[in-house]
C-alpha positions as CSV (number, residue, x, y, z in Angstrom):
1,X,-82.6,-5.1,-1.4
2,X,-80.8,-2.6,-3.5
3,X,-81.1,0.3,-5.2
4,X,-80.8,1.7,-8.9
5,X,-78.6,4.4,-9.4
6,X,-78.7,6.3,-12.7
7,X,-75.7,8.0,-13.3
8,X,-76.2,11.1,-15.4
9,X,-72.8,12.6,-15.6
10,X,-70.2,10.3,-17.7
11,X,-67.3,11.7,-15.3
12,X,-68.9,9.7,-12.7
13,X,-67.6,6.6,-14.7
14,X,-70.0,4.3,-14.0
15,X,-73.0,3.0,-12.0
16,X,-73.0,1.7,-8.7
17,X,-73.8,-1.6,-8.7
18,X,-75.0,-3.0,-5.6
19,X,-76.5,-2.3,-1.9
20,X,-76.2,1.4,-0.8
21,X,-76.3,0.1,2.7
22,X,-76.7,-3.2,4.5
23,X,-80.0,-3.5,5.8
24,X,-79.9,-5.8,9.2
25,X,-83.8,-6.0,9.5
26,X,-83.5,-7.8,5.8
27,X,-83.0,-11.2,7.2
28,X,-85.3,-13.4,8.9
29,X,-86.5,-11.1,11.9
30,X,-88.0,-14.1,13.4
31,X,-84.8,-16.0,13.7
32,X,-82.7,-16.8,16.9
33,X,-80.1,-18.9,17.8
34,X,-80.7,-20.8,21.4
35,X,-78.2,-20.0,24.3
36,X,-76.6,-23.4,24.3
37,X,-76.2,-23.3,19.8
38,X,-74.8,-19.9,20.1
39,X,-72.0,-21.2,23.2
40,X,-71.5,-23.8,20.8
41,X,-70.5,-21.8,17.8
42,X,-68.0,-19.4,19.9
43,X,-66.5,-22.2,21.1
44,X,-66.0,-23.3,17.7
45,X,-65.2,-20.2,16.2
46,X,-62.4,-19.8,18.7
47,X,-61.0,-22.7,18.2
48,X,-61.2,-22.7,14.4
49,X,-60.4,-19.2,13.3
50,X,-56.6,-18.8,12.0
51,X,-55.2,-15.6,12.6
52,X,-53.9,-13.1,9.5
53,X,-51.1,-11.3,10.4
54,X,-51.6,-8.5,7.8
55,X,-54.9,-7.0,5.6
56,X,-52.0,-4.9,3.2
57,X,-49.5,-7.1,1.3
58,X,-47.5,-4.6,2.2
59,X,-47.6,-5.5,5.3
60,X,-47.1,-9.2,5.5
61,X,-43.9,-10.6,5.5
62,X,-44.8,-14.0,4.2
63,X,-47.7,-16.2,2.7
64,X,-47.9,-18.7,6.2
65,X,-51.2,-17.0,7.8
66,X,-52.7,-17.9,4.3
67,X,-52.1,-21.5,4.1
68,X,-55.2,-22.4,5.8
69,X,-57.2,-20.4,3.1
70,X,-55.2,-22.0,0.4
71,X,-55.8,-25.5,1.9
72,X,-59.4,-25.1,2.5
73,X,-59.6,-24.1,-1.9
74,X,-59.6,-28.4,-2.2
75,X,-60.0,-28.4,-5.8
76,X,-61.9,-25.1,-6.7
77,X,-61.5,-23.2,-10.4
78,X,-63.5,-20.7,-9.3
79,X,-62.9,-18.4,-5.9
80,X,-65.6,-15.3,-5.5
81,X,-64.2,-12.5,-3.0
82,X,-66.8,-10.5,-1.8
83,X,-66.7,-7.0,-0.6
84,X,-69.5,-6.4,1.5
85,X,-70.2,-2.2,0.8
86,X,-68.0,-0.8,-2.2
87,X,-66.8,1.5,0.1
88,X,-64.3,-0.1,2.6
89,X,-60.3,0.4,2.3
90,X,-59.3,-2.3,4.0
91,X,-61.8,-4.7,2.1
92,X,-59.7,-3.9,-0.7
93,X,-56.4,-4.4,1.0
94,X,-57.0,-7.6,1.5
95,X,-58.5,-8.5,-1.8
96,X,-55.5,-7.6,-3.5
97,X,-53.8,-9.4,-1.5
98,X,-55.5,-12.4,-1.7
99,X,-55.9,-12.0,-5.6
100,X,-51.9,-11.8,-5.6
101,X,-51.8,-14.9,-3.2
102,X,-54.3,-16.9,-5.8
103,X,-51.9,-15.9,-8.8
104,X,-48.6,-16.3,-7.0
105,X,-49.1,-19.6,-5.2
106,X,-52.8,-21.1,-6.3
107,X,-52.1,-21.1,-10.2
108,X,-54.9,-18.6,-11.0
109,X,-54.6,-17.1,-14.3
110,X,-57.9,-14.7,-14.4
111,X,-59.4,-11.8,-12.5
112,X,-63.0,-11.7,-13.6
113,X,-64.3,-7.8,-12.3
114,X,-67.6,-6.4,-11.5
115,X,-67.5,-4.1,-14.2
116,X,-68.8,-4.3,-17.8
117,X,-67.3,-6.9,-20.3
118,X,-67.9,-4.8,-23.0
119,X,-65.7,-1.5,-21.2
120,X,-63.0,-4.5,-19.8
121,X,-62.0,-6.1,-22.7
122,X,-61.0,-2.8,-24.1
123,X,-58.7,-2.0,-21.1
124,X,-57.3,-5.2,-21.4
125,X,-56.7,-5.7,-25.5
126,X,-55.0,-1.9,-25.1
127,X,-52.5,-3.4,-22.5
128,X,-52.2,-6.6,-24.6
129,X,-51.7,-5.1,-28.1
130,X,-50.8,-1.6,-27.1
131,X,-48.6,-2.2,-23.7
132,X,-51.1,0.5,-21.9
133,X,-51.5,0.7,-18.7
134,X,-54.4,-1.0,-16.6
135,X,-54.8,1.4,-14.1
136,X,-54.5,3.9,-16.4
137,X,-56.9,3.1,-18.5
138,X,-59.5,1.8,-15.8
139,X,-61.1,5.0,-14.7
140,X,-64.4,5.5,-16.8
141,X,-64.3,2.3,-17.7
142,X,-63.6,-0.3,-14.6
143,X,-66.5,0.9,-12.0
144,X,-65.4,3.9,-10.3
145,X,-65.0,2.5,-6.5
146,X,-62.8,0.4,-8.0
147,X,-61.0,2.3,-10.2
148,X,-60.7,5.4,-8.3
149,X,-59.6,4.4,-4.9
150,X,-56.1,3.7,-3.9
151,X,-56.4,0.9,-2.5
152,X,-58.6,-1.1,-5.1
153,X,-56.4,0.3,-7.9
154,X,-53.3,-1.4,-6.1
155,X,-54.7,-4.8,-7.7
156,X,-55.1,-3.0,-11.7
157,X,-51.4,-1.9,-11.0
158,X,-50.2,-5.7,-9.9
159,X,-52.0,-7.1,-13.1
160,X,-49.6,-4.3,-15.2
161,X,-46.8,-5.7,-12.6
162,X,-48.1,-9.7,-13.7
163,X,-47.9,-8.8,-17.5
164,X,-44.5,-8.2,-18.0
165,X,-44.0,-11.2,-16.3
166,X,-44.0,-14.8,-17.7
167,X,-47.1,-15.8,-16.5
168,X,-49.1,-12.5,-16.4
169,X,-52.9,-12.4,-14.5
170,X,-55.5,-11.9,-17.6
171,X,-58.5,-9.4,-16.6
172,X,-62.0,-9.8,-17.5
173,X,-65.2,-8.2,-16.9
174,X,-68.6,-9.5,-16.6
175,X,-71.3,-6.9,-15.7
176,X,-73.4,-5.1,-18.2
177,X,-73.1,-2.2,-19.9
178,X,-73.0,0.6,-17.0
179,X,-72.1,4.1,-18.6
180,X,-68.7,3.1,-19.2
181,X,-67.2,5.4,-21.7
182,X,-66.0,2.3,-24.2
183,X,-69.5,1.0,-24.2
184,X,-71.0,4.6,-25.0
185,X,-68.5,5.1,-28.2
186,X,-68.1,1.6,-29.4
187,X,-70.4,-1.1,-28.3
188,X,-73.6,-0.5,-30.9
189,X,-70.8,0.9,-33.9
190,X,-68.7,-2.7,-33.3
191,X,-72.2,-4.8,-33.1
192,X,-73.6,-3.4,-36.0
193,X,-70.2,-4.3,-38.4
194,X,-69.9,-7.3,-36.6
195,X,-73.3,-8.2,-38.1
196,X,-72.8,-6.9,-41.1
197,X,-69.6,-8.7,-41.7
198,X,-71.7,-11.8,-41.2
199,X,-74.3,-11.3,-43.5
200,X,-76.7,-10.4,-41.0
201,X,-79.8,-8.9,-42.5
202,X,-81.1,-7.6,-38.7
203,X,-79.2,-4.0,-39.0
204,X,-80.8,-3.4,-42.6
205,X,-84.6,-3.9,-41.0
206,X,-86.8,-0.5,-40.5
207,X,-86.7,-1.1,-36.7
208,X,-82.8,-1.4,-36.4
209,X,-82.4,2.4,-35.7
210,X,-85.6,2.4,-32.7
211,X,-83.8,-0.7,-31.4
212,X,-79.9,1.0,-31.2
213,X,-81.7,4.6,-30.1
214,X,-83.2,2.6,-27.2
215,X,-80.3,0.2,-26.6
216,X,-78.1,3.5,-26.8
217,X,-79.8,5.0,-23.9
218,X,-79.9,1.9,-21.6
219,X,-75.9,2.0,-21.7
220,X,-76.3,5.5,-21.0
221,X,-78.6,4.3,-17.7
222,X,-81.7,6.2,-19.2
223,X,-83.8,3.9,-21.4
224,X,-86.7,4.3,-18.4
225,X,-90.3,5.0,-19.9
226,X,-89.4,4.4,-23.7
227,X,-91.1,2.0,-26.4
228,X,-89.7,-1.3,-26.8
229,X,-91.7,-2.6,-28.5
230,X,-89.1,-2.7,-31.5
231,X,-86.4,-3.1,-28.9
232,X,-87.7,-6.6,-27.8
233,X,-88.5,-7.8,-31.2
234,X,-84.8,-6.9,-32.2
235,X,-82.9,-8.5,-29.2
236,X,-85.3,-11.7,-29.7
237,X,-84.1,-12.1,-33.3
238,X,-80.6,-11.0,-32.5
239,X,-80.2,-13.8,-29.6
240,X,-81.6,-16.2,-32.2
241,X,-78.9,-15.4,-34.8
242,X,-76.2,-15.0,-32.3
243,X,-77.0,-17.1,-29.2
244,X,-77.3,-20.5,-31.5
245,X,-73.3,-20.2,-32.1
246,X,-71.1,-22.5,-30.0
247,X,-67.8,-22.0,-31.7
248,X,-65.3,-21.0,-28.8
249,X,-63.5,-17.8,-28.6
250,X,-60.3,-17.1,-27.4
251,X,-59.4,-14.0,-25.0
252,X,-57.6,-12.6,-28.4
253,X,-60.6,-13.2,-30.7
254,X,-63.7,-11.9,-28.4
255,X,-65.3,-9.2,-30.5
256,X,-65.5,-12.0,-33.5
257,X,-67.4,-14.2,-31.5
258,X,-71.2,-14.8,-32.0
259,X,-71.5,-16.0,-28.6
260,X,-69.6,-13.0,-27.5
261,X,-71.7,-10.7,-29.4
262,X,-74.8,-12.7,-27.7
263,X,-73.8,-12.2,-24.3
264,X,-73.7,-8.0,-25.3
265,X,-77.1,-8.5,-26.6
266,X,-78.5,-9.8,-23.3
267,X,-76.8,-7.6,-21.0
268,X,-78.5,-4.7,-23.0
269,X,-81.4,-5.7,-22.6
270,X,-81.2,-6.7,-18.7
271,X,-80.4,-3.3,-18.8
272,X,-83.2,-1.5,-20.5
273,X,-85.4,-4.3,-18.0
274,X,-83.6,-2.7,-14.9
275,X,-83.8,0.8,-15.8
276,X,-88.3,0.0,-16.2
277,X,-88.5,-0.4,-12.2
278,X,-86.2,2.3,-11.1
279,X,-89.2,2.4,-8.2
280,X,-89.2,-1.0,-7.5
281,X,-86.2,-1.5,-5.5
282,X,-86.8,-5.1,-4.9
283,X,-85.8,-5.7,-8.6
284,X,-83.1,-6.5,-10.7
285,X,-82.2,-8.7,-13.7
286,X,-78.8,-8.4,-13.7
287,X,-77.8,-10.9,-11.7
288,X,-78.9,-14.1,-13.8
289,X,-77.2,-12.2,-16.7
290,X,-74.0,-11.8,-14.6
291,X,-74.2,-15.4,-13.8
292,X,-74.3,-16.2,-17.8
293,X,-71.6,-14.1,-18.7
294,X,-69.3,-15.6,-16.0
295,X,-70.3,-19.0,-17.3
296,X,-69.7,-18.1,-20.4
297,X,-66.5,-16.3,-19.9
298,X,-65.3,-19.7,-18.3
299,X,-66.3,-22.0,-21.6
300,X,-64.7,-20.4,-23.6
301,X,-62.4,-17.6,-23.4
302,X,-60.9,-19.3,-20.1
303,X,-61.4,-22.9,-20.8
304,X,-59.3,-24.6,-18.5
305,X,-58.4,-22.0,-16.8
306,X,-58.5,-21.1,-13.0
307,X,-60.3,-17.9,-11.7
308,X,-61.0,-15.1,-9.5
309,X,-64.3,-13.2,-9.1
310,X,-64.3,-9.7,-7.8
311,X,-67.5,-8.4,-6.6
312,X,-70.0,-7.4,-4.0
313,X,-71.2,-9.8,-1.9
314,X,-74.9,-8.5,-2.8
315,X,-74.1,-10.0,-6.0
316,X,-71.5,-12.9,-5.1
317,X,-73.0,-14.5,-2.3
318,X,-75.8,-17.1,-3.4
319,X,-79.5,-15.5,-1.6
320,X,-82.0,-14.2,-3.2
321,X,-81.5,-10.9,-4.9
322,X,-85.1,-9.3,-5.5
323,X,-88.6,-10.7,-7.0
324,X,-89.9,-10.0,-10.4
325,X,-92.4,-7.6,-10.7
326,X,-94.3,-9.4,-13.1
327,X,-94.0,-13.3,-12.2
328,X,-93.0,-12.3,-8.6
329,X,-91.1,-15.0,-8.3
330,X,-87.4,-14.6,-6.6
331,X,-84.2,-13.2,-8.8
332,X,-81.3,-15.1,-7.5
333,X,-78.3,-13.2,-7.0
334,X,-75.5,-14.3,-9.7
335,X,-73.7,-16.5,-6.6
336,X,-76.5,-18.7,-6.5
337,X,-76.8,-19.4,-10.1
338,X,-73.3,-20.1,-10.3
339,X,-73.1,-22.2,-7.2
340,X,-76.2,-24.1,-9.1
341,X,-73.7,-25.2,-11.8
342,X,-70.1,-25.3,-10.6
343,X,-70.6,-26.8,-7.4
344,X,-67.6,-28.3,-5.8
345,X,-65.3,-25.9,-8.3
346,X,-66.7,-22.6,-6.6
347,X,-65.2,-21.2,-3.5
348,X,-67.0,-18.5,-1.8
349,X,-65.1,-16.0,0.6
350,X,-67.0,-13.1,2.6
351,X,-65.0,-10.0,3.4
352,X,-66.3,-9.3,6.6
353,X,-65.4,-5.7,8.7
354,X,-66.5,-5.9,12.7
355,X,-67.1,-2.1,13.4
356,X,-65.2,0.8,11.9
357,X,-66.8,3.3,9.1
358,X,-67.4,3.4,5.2
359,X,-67.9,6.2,3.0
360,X,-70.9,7.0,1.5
361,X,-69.4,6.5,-2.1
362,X,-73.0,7.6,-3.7
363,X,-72.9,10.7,-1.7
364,X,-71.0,12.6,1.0
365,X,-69.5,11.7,4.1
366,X,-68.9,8.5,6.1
367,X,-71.3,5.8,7.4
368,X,-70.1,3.2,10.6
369,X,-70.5,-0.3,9.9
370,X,-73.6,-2.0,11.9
371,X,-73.3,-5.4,13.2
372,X,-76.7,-7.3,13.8
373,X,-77.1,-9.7,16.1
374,X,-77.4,-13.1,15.8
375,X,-74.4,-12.6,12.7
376,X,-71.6,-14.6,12.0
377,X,-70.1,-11.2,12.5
378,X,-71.7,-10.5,15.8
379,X,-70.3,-14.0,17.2
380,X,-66.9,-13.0,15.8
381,X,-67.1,-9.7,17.2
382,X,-67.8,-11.0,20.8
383,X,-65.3,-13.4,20.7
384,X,-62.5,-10.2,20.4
385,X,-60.2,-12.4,17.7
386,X,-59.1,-9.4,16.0
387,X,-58.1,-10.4,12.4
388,X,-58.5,-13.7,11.0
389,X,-60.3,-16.3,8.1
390,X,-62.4,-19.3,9.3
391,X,-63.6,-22.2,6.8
392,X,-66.8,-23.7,7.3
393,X,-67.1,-26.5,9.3
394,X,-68.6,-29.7,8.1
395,X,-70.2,-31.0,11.3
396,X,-73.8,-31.1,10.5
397,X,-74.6,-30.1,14.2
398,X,-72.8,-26.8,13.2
399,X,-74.2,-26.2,9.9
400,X,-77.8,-26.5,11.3
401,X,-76.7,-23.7,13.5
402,X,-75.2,-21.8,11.7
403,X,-78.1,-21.8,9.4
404,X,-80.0,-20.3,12.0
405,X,-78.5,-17.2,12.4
406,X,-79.8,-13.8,11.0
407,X,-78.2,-13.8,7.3
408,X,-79.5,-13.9,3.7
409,X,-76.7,-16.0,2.6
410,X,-75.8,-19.2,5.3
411,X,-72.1,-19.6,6.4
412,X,-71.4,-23.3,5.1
413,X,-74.2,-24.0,2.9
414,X,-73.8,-20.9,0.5
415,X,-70.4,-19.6,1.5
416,X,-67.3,-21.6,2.3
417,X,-65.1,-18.8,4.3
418,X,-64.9,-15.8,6.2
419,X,-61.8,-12.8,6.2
420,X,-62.8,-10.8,9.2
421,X,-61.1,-7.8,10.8
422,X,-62.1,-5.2,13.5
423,X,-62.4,-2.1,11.8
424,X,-63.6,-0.9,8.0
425,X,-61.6,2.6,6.8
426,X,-63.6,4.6,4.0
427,X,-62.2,4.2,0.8
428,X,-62.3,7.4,-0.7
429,X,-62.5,8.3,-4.2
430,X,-59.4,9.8,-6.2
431,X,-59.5,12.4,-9.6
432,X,-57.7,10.0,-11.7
433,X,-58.7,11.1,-15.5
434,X,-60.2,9.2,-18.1
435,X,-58.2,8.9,-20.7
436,X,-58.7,7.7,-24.5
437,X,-57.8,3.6,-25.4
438,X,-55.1,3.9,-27.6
């Protein structure tokens, strides 16, 4: 369902981390919706779809074509937006502006990002401690489609806008290790002395130096074909020492944090698993690993707190991600997993483009956006509604029909809304440099 992109060039920033392209034959190819279900679901649509007066915030002139999004949040901590290609302006438009929306009127205090923990926190203790800038500090560090592009860096510059405020919007990471240039530098120095301030005897052991060399190379995306045999024996022992910790950590205190450190540990090491089956494109651990580092960011450093998730939907949205090559049993995407435990408290929004063009952020040029049939986006797209969010219904007459259409992830049983709008713009990359932490 996705591919594995090694980046060899550190200027690139940092991996891809998702679908290159959607793949319309993915889905069931056997399903269909009957003529009567699918006059049914217009009908419904129509009806039930509020309109949005504007994707930029720009652009808006108030909060009101929101309200029904904002209502249909009931009690939810956590809200997932989900960007559909990693490569669609006006995606981002609106995700900033529903990230300040969330903030502003919805009491949400974090923006969790697809990009690593490890590279994030950095960013975010330098703006903290050292009053940098976010969106400075982002490129090489924050993945690159969202760090580079205007539109995407117009929500890093509102969270340098929300810090000088009185209730500023924290940021946070969760992905794993992906060639960001923090990570390269700092991630193995700052484990080792953590263990070593602790009295950990794992760093002193003959095979500490074959498990960092290889643990080196899967942040650098190129751990493929080497022993780990020592590798594995390490991160086993490591997750015993370090995973066994429940004291909570604050946002301030992360990097003295066992569990913290534990998290690293098994990020690393879904890493060096990926980087195995760069053929298999069907595979990927990183999603289960995504799912525990969310959790875990929300036990402890954000306890109580309310949050945003930032992501692709190939990664957001609860379906089934790829199958292990060993067991070959399904890998859940990170939505699922999370869905599994919060429930009620997650809200799940597509970001959904009708027609239009993306670039091809792994390479060069532009690609259009292809709507399947039998789609939520192919009923939308008939129905000619131009811009607008719909919450799922709770009819169960509905929800068996919409389960029918031809989707991986089903609109009301794994996602709770749908931002639609007629036409994707490519969101092409900037220069911006990458500059030191201070």
């Amino acid at each position: 369902m996705r591919s594995l992109i090694i980046v060899g060039l550190l200027g690139l920033g940092l991996v891809a981390c998702g679908e290159k392209n959607a793949n319309p034959d993915a889905a069931d190819k056997n399903a269909s919706v009957s003529a009567d279900a699918t006059a049914n679901l217009q009908q419904w649509l129509s009806k039930s779809a509020q309109p949005l007066t504007a994707l930029d915030v720009a652009q808006a002139s108030d909060t009101h074509d929101l309200d029904a999004f904002g209502a249909a949040l009931g009690n939810a901590r956590v809200v997932v937006l989900n960007e559909e290609t990693y490569a669609d302006k006006n995606a981002y438009e609106l995700m900033n502006r529903l990230v300040q929306y969330l903030h502003q009127y919805k009491d949400f205090d974090v923006l969790l990002i697809e990009s690593a923990m490890f590279d994030v926190e950095g960013v975010w203790r330098s703006a903290v401690d050292k009053n940098a800038s976010v969106v400075e500090l982002a490129p090489g560090r924050v993945f690159y489609m969202y760090s580079q592009t205007d539109a995407s860096r117009k929500a890093l510059a509102y969270l340098d806008e929300a810090r000088k405020t009185e209730r500023p919007l924290t940021l946070a990471g969760f992905d794993i290790p992906l060639a960001g240039s923090t990570s390269i530098k700092e991630l193995l120095p700052a484990l080792t002395q953590y263990l070593q301030n602790k009295g950990s005897k794992i760093p002193a052991q003959a095979n500490w130096a074959e498990f960092r060399q290889v643990a080196q190379r899967a942040i650098e995306l190129n751990s493929q074909g080497m022993d780990l045999t020592q590798f594995n024996q390490v991160s086993t022992q490591l997750k015993a020492e370090l995973c066994q910790d429940t004291t909570p950590a604050s946002v301030a205190t992360l990097r003295e944090s066992a569990g913290w450190w534990c998290q690293q540990v098994k990020s690393i090491a879904a890493g060096v698993g990926r980087q195995q089956h760069t053929d298999d494109v069907n595979y990927d651990q990183r999603n289960p690993v995504l799912a525990d580092n969310v959790q875990w960011l929300l036990d402890n450093a954000f306890a109580g707190k309310k949050v945003i998730v930032w992501t692709n939907a190939s990664h957001g949205l609860p379906q089934v991600s790829g199958v292990d090559p060993e067991t070959k049993q399904p890998i859940y995407s990170m939505g699922w997993h999370l869905q599994q435990r919060l429930g009620e408290k997650i809200y799940n929004v597509k970001i959904a483009a009708l027609g239009g063009q993306t670039n091809k952020y792994w390479d060069t040029g532009v690609q259009d956006v292809v709507v399947a049939p039998n789609t939520l986006e192919s009923l939308l797209k008939k129905l000619d509604l131009k811009q607008g969010f719909v919450h799922a219904p709770t009819d169960p007459v509905l929800l068996s029909q919409f389960a029918q259409l031809k989707q991986p992830a089903v609109f009301g049983k794994d996602y709770q809304g749908v931002f639609f709008y007629p036409q994707a713009e490519p969101a092409l990359q900037g220069a911006h440099a990458m500059v030191p932490l201070p």
